[in-house]
PQR file of N, CA, C, O and H, with PARSE charges and radii, in Angstrom:
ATOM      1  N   UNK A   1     146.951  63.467  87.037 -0.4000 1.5000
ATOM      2  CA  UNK A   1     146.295  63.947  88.237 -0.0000 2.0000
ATOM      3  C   UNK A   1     144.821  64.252  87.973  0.5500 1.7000
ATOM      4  O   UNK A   1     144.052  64.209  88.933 -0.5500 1.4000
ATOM      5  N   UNK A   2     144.446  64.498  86.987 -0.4000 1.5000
ATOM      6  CA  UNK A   2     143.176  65.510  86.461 -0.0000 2.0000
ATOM      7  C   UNK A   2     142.454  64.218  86.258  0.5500 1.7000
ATOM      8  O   UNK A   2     141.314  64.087  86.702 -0.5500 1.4000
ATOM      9  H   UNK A   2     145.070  64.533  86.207  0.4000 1.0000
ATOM     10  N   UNK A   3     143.013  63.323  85.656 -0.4000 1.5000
ATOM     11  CA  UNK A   3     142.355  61.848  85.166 -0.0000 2.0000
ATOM     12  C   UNK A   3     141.603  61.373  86.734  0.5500 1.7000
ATOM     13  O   UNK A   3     140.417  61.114  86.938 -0.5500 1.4000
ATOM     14  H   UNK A   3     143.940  63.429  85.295  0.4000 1.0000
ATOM     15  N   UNK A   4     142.880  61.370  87.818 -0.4000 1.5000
ATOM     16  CA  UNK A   4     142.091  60.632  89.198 -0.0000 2.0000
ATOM     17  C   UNK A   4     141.198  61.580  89.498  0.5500 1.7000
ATOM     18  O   UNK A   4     140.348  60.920  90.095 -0.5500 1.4000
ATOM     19  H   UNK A   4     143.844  61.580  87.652  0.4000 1.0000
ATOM     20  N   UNK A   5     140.840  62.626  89.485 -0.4000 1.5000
ATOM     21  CA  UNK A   5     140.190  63.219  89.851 -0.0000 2.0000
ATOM     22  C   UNK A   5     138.802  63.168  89.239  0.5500 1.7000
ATOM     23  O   UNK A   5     137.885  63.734  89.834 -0.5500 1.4000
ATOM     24  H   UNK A   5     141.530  63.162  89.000  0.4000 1.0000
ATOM     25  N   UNK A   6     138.596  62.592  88.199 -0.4000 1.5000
ATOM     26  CA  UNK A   6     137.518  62.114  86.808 -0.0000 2.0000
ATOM     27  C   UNK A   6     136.753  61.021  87.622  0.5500 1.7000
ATOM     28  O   UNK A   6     135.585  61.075  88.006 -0.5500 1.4000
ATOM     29  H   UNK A   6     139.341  62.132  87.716  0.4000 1.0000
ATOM     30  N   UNK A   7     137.684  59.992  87.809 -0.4000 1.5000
ATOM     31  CA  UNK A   7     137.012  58.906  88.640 -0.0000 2.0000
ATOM     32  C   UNK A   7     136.600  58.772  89.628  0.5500 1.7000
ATOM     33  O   UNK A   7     135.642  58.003  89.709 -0.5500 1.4000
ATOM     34  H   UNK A   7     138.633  59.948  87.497  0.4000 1.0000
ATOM     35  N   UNK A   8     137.044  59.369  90.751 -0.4000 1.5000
ATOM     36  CA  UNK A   8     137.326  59.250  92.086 -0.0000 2.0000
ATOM     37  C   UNK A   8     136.049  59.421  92.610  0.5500 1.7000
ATOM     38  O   UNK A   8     135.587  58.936  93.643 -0.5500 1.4000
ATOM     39  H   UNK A   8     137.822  59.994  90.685  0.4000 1.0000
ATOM     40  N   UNK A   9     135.278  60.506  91.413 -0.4000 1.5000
ATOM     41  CA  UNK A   9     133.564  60.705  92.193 -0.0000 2.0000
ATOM     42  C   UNK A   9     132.903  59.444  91.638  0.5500 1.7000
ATOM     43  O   UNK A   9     132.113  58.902  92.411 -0.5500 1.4000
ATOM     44  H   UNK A   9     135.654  60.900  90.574  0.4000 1.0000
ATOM     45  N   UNK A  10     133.034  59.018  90.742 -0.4000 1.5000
ATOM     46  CA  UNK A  10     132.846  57.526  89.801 -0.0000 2.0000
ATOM     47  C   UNK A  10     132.491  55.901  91.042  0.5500 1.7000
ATOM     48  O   UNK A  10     131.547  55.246  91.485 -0.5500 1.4000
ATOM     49  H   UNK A  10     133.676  59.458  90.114  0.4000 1.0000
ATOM     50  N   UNK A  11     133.887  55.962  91.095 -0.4000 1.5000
ATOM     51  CA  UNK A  11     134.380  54.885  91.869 -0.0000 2.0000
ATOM     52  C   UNK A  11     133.560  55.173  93.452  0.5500 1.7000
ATOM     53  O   UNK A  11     133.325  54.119  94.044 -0.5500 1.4000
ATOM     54  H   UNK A  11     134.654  56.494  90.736  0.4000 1.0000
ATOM     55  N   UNK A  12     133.263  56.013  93.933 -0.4000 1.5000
ATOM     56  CA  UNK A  12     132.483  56.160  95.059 -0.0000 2.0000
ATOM     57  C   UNK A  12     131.241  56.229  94.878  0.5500 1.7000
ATOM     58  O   UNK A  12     130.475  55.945  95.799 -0.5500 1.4000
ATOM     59  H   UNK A  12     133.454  56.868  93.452  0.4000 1.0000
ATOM     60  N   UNK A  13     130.876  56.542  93.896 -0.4000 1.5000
ATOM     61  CA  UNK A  13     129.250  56.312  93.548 -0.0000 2.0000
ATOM     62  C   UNK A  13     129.308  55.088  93.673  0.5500 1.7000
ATOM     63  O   UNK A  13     128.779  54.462  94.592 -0.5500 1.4000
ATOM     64  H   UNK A  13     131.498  56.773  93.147  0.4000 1.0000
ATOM     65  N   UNK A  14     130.035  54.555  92.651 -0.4000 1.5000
ATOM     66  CA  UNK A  14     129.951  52.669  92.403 -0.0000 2.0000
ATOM     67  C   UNK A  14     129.977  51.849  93.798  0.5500 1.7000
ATOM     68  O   UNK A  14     129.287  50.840  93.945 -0.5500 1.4000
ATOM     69  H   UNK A  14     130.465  55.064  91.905  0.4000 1.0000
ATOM     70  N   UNK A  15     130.706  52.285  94.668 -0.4000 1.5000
ATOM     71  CA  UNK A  15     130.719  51.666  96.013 -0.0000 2.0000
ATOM     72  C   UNK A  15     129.458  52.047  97.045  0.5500 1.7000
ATOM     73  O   UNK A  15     129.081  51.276  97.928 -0.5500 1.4000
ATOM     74  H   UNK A  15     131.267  53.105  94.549  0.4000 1.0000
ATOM     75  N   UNK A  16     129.050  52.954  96.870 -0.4000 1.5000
ATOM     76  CA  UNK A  16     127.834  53.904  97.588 -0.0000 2.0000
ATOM     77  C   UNK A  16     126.694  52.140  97.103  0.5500 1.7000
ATOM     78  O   UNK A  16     126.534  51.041  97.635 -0.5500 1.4000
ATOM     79  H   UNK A  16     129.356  53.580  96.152  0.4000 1.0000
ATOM     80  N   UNK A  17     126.223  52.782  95.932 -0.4000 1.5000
ATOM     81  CA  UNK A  17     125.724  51.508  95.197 -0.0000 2.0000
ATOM     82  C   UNK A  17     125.894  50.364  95.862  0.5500 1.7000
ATOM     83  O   UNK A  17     124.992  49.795  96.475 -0.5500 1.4000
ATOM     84  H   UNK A  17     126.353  53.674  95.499  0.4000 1.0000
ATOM     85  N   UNK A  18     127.107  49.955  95.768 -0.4000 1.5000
ATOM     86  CA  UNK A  18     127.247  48.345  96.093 -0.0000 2.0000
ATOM     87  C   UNK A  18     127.034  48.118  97.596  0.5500 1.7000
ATOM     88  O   UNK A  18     126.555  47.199  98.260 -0.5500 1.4000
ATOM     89  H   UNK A  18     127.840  50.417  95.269  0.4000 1.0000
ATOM     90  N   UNK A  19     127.512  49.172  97.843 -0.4000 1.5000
ATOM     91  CA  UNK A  19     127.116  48.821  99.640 -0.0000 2.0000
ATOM     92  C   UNK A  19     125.507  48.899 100.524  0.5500 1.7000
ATOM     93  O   UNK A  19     125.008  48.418 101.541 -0.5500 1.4000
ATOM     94  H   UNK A  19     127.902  49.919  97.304  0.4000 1.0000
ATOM     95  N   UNK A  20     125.164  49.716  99.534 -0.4000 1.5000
ATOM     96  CA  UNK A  20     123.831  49.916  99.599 -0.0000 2.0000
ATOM     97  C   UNK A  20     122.577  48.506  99.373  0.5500 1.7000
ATOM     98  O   UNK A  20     121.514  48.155  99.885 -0.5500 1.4000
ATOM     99  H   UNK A  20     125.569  50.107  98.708  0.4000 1.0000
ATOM    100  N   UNK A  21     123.595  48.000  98.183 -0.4000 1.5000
ATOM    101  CA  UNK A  21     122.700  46.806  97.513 -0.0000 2.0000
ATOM    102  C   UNK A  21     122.838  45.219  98.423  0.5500 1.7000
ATOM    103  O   UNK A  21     122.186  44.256  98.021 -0.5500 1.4000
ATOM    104  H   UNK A  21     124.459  48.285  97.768  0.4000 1.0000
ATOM    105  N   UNK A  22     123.430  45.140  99.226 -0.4000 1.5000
ATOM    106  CA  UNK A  22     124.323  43.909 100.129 -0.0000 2.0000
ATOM    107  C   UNK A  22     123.597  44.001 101.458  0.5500 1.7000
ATOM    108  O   UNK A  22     123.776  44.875 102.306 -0.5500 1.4000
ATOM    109  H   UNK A  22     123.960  45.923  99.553  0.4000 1.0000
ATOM    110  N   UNK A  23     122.754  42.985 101.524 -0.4000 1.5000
ATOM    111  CA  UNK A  23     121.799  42.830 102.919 -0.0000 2.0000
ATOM    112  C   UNK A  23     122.767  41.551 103.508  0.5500 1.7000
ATOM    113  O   UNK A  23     123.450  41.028 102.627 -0.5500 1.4000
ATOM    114  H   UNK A  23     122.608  42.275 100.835  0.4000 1.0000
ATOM    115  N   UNK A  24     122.902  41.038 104.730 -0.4000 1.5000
ATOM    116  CA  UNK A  24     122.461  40.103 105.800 -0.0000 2.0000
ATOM    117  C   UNK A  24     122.063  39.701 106.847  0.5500 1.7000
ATOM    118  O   UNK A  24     122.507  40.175 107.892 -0.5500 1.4000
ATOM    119  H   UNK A  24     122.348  41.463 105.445  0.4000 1.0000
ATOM    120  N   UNK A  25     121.026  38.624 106.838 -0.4000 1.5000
ATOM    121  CA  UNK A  25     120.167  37.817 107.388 -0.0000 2.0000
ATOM    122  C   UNK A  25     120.646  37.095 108.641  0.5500 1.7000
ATOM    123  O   UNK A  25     121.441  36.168 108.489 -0.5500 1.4000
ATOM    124  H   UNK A  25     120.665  38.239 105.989  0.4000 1.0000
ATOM    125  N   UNK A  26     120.376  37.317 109.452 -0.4000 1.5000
ATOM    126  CA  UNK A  26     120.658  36.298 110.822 -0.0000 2.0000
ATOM    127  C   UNK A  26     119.822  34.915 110.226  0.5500 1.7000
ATOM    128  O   UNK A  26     119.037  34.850 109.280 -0.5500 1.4000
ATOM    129  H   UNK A  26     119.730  38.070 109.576  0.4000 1.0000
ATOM    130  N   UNK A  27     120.256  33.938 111.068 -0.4000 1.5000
ATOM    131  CA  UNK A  27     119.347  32.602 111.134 -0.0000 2.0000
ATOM    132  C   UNK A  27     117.824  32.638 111.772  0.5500 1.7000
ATOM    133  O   UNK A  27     116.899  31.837 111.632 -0.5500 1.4000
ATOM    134  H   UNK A  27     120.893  33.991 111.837  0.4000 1.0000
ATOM    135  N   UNK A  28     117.895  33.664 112.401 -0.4000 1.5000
ATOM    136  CA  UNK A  28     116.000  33.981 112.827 -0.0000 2.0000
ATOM    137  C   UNK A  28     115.613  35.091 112.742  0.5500 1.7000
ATOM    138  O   UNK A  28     114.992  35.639 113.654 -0.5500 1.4000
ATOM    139  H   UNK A  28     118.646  34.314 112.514  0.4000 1.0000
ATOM    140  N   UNK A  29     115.917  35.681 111.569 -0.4000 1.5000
ATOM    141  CA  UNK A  29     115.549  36.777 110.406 -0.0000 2.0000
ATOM    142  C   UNK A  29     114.882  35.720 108.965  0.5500 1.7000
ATOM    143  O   UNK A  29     115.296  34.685 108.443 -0.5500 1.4000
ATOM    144  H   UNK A  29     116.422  35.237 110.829  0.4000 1.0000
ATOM    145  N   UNK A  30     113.780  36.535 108.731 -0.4000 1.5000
ATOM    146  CA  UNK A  30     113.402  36.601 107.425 -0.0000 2.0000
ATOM    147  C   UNK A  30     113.366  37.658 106.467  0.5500 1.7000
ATOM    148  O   UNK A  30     113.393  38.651 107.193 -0.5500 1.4000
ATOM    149  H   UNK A  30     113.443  37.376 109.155  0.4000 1.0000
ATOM    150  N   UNK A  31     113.321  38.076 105.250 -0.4000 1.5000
ATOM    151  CA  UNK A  31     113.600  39.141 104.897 -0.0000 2.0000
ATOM    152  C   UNK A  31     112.075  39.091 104.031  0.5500 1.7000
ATOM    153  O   UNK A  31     111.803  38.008 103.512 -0.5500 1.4000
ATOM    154  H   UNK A  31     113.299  37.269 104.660  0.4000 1.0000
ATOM    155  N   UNK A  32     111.329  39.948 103.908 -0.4000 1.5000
ATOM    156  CA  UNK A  32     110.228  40.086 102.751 -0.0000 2.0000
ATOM    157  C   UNK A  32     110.632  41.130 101.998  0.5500 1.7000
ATOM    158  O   UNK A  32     110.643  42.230 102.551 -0.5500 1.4000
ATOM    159  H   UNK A  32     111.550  40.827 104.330  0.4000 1.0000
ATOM    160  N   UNK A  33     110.988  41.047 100.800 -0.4000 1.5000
ATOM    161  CA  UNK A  33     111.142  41.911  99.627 -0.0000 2.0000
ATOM    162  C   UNK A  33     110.018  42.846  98.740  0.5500 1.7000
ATOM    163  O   UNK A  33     109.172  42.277  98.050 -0.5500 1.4000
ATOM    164  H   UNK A  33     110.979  40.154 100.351  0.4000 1.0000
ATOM    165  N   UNK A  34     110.058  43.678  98.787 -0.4000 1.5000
ATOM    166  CA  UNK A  34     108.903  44.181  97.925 -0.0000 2.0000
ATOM    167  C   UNK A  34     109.899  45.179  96.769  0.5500 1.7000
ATOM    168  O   UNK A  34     110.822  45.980  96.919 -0.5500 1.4000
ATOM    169  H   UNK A  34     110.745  44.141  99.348  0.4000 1.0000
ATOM    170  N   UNK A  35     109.131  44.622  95.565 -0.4000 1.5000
ATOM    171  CA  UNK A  35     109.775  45.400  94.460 -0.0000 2.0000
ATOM    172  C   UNK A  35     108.965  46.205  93.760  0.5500 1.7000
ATOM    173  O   UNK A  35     108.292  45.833  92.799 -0.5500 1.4000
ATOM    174  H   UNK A  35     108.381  43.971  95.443  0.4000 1.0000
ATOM    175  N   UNK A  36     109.007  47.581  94.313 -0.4000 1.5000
ATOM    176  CA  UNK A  36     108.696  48.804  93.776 -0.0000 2.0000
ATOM    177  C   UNK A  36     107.122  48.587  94.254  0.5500 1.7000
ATOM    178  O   UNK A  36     106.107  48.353  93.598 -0.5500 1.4000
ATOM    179  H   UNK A  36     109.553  47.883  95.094  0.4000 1.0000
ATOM    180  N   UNK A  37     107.264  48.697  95.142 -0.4000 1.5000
ATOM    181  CA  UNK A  37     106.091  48.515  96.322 -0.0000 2.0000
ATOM    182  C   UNK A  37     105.392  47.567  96.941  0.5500 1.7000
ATOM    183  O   UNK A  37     104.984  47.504  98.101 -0.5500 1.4000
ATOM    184  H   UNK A  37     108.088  48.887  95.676  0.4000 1.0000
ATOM    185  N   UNK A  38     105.288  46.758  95.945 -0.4000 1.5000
ATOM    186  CA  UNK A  38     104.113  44.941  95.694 -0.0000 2.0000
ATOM    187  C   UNK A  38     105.162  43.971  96.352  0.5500 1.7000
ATOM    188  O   UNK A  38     106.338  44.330  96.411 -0.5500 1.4000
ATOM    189  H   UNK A  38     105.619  46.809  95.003  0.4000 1.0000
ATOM    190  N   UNK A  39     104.753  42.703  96.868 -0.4000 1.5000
ATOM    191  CA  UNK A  39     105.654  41.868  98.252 -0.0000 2.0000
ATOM    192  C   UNK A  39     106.058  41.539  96.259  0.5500 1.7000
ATOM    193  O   UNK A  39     105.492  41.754  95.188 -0.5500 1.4000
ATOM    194  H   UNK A  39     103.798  42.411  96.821  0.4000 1.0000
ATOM    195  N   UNK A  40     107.601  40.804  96.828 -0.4000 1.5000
ATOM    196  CA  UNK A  40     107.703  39.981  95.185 -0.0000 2.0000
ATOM    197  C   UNK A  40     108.470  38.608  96.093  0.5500 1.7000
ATOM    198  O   UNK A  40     108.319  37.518  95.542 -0.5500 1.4000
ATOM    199  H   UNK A  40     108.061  40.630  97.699  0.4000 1.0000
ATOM    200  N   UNK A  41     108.945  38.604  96.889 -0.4000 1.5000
ATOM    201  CA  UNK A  41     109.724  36.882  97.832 -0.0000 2.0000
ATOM    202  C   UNK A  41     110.396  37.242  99.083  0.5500 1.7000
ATOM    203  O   UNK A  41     111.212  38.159  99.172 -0.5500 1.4000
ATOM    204  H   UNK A  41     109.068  39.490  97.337  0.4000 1.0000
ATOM    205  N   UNK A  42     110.012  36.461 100.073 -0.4000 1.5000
ATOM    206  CA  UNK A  42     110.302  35.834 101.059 -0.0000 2.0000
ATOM    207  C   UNK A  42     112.261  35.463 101.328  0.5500 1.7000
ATOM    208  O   UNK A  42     112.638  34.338 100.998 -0.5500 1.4000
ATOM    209  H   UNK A  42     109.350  35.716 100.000  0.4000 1.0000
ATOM    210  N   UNK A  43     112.774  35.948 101.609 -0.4000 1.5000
ATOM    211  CA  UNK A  43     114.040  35.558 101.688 -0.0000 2.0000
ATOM    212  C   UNK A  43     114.664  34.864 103.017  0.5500 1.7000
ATOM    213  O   UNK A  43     114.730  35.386 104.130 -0.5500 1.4000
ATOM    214  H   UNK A  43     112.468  36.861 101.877  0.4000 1.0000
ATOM    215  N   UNK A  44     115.054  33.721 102.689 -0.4000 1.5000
ATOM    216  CA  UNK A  44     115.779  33.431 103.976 -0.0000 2.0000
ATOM    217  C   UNK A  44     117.229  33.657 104.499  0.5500 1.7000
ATOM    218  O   UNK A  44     117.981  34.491 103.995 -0.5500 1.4000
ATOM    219  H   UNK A  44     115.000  33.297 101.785  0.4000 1.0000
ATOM    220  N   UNK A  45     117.584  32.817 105.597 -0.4000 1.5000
ATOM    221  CA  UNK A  45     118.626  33.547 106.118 -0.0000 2.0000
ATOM    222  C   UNK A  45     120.136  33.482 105.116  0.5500 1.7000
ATOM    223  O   UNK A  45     120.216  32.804 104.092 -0.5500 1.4000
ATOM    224  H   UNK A  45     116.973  32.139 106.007  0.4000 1.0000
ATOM    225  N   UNK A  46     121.208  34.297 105.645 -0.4000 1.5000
ATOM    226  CA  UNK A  46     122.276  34.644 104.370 -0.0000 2.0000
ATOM    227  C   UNK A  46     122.485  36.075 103.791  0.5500 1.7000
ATOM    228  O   UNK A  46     122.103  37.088 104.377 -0.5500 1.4000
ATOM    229  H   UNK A  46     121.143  34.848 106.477  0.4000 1.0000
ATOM    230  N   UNK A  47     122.939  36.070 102.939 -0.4000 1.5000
ATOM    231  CA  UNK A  47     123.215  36.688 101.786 -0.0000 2.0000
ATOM    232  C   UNK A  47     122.442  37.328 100.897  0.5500 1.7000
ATOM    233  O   UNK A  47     122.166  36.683  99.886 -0.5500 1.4000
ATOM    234  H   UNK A  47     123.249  35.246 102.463  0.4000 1.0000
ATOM    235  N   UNK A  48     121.935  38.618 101.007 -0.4000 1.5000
ATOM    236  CA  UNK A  48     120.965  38.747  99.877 -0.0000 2.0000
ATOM    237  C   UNK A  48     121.361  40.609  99.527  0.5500 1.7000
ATOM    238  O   UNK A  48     121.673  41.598 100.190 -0.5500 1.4000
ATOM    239  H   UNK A  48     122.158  39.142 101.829  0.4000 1.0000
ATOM    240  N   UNK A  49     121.096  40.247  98.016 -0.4000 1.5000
ATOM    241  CA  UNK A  49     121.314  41.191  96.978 -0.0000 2.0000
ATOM    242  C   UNK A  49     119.742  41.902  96.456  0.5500 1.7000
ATOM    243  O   UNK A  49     118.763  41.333  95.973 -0.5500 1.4000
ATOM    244  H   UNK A  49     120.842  39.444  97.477  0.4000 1.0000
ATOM    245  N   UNK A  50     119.968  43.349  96.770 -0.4000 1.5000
ATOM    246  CA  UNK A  50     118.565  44.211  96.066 -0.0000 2.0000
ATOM    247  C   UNK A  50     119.247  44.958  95.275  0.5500 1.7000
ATOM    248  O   UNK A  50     120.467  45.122  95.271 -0.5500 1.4000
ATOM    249  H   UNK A  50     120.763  43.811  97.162  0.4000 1.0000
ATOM    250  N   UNK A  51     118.109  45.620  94.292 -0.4000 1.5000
ATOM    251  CA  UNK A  51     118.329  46.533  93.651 -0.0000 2.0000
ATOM    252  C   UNK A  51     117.598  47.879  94.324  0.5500 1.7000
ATOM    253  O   UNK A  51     116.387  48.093  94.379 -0.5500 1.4000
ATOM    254  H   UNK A  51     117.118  45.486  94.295  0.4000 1.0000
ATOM    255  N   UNK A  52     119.123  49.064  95.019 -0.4000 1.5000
ATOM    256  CA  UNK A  52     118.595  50.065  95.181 -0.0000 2.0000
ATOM    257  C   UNK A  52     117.633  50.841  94.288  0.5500 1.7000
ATOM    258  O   UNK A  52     118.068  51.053  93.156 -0.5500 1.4000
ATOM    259  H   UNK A  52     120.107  48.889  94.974  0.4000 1.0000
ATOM    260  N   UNK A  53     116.625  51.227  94.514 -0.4000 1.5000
ATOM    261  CA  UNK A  53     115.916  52.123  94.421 -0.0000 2.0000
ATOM    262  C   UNK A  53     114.723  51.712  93.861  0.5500 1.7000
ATOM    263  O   UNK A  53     113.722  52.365  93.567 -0.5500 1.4000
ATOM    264  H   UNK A  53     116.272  51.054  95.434  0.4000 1.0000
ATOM    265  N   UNK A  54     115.062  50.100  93.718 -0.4000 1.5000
ATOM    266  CA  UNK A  54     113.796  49.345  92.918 -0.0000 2.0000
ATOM    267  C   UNK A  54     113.352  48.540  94.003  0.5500 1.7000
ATOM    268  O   UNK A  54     112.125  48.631  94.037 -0.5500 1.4000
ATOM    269  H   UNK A  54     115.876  49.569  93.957  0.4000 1.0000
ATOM    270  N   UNK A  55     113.837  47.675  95.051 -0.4000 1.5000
ATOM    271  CA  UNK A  55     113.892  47.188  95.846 -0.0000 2.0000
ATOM    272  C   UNK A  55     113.904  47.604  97.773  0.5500 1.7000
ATOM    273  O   UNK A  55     114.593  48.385  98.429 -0.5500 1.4000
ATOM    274  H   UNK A  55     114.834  47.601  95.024  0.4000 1.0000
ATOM    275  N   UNK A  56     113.023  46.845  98.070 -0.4000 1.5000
ATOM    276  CA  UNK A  56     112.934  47.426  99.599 -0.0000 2.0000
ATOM    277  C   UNK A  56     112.873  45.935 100.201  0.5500 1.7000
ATOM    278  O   UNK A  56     112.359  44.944  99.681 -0.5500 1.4000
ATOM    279  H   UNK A  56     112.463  46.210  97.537  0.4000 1.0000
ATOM    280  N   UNK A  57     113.706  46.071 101.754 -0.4000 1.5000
ATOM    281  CA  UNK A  57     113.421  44.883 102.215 -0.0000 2.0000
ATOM    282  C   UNK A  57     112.896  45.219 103.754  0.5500 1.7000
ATOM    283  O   UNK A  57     113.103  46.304 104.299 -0.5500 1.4000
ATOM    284  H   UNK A  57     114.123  46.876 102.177  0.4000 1.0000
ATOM    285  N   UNK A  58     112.307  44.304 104.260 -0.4000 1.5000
ATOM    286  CA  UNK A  58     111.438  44.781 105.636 -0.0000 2.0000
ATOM    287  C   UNK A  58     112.191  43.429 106.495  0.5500 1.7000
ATOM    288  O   UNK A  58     111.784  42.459 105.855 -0.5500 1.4000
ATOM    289  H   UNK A  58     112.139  43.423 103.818  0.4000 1.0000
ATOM    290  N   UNK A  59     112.972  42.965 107.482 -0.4000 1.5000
ATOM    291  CA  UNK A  59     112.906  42.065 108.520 -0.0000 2.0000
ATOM    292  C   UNK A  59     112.019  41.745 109.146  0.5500 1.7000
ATOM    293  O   UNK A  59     111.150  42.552 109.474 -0.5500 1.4000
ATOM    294  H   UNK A  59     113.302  43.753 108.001  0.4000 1.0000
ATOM    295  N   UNK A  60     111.994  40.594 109.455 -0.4000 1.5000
ATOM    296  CA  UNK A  60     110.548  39.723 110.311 -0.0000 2.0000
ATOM    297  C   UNK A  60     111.719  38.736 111.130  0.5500 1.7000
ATOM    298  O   UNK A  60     112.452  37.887 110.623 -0.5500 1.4000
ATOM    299  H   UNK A  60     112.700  39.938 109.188  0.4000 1.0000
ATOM    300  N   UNK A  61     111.600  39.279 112.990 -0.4000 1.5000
ATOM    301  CA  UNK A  61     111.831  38.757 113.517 -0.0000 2.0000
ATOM    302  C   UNK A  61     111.387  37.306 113.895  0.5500 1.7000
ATOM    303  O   UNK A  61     110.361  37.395 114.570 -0.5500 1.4000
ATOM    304  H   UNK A  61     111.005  39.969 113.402  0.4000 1.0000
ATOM    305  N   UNK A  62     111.761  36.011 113.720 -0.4000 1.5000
ATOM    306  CA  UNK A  62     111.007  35.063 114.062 -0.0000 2.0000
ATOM    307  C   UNK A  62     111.663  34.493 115.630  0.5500 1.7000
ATOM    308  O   UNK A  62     112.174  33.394 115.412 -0.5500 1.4000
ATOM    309  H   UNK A  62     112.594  35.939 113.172  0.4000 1.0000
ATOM    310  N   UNK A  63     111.764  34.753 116.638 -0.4000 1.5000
ATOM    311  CA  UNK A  63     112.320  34.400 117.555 -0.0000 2.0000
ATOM    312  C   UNK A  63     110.737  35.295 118.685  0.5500 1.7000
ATOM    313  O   UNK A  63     110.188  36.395 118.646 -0.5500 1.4000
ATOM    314  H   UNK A  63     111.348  35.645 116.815  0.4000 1.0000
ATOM    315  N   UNK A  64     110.546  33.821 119.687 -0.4000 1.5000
ATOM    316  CA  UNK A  64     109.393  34.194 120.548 -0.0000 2.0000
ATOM    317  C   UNK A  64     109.565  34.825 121.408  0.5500 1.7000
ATOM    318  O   UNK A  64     110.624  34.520 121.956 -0.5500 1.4000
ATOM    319  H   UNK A  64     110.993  32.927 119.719  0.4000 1.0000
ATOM    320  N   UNK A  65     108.974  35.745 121.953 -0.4000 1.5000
ATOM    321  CA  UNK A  65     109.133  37.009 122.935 -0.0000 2.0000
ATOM    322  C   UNK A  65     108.517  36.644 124.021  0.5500 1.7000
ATOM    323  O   UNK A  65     107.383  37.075 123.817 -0.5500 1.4000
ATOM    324  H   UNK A  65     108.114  35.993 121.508  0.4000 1.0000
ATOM    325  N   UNK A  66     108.503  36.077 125.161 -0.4000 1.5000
ATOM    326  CA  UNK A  66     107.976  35.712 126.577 -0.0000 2.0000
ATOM    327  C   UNK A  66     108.195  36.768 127.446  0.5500 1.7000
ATOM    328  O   UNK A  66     109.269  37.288 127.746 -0.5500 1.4000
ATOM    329  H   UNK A  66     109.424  35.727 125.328  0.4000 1.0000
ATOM    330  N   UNK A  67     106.349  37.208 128.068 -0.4000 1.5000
ATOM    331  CA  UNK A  67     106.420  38.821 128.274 -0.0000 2.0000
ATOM    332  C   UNK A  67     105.603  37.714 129.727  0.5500 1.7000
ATOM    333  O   UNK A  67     104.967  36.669 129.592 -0.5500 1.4000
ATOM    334  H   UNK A  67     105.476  36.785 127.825  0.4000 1.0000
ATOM    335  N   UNK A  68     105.949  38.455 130.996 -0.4000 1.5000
ATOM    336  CA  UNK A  68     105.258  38.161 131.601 -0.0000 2.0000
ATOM    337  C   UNK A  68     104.007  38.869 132.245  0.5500 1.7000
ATOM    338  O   UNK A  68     103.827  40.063 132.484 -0.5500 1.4000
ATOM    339  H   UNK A  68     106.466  39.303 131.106  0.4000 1.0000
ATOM    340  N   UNK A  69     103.497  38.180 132.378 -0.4000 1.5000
ATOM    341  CA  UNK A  69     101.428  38.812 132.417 -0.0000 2.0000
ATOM    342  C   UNK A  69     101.078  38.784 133.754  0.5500 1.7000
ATOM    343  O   UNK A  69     100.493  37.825 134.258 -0.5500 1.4000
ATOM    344  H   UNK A  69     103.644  37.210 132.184  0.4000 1.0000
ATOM    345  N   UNK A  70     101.561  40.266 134.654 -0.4000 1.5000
ATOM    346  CA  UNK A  70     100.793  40.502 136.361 -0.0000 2.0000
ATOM    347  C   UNK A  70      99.551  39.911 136.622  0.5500 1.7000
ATOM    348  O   UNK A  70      98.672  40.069 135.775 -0.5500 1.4000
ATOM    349  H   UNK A  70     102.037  41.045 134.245  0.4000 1.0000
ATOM    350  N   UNK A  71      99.326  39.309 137.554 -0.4000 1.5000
ATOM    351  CA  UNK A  71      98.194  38.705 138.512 -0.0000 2.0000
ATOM    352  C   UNK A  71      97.100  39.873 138.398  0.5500 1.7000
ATOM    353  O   UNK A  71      97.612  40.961 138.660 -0.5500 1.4000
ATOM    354  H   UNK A  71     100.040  39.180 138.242  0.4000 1.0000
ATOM    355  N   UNK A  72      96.162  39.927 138.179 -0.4000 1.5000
ATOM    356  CA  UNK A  72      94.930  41.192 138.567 -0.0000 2.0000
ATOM    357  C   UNK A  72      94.328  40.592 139.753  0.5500 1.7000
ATOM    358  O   UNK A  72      93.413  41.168 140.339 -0.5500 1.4000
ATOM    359  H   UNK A  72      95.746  39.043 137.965  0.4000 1.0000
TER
END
């Protein structure tokens, strides 16, 4: 009993982590990465893996926004 209790804060850190680290990308999403502040790549759409606390990612909508513009 004492043993699960050893891990249990373990095993939830480890998942905290992993869930934390697991981005995805729509098809008109881009992702720009900056590692530990400085841009470091461009990511496209999918699947993408950071490293918390070293890693930041920013979305860039690429889909055109048609605003319409009143008569003066």
């Amino acid at each position: 009993m004492s043993l699960m209790m050893l891990y249990l804060p373990a095993l939830l850190l480890i998942a905290l982590f992993l869930f934390s680290a697991i981005k995805i990308l729509r098809e008109y999403e881009r992702g720009v990465v900056f590692q530990l502040g400085r841009f470091w790549r461009v990511k496209g759409p999918g699947l993408i893996l950071l490293i918390p606390m070293v890693q930041q990612m920013v979305r860039v909508d690429l889909r055109t926004i048609v605003m319409d513009v009143p008569s003066q």
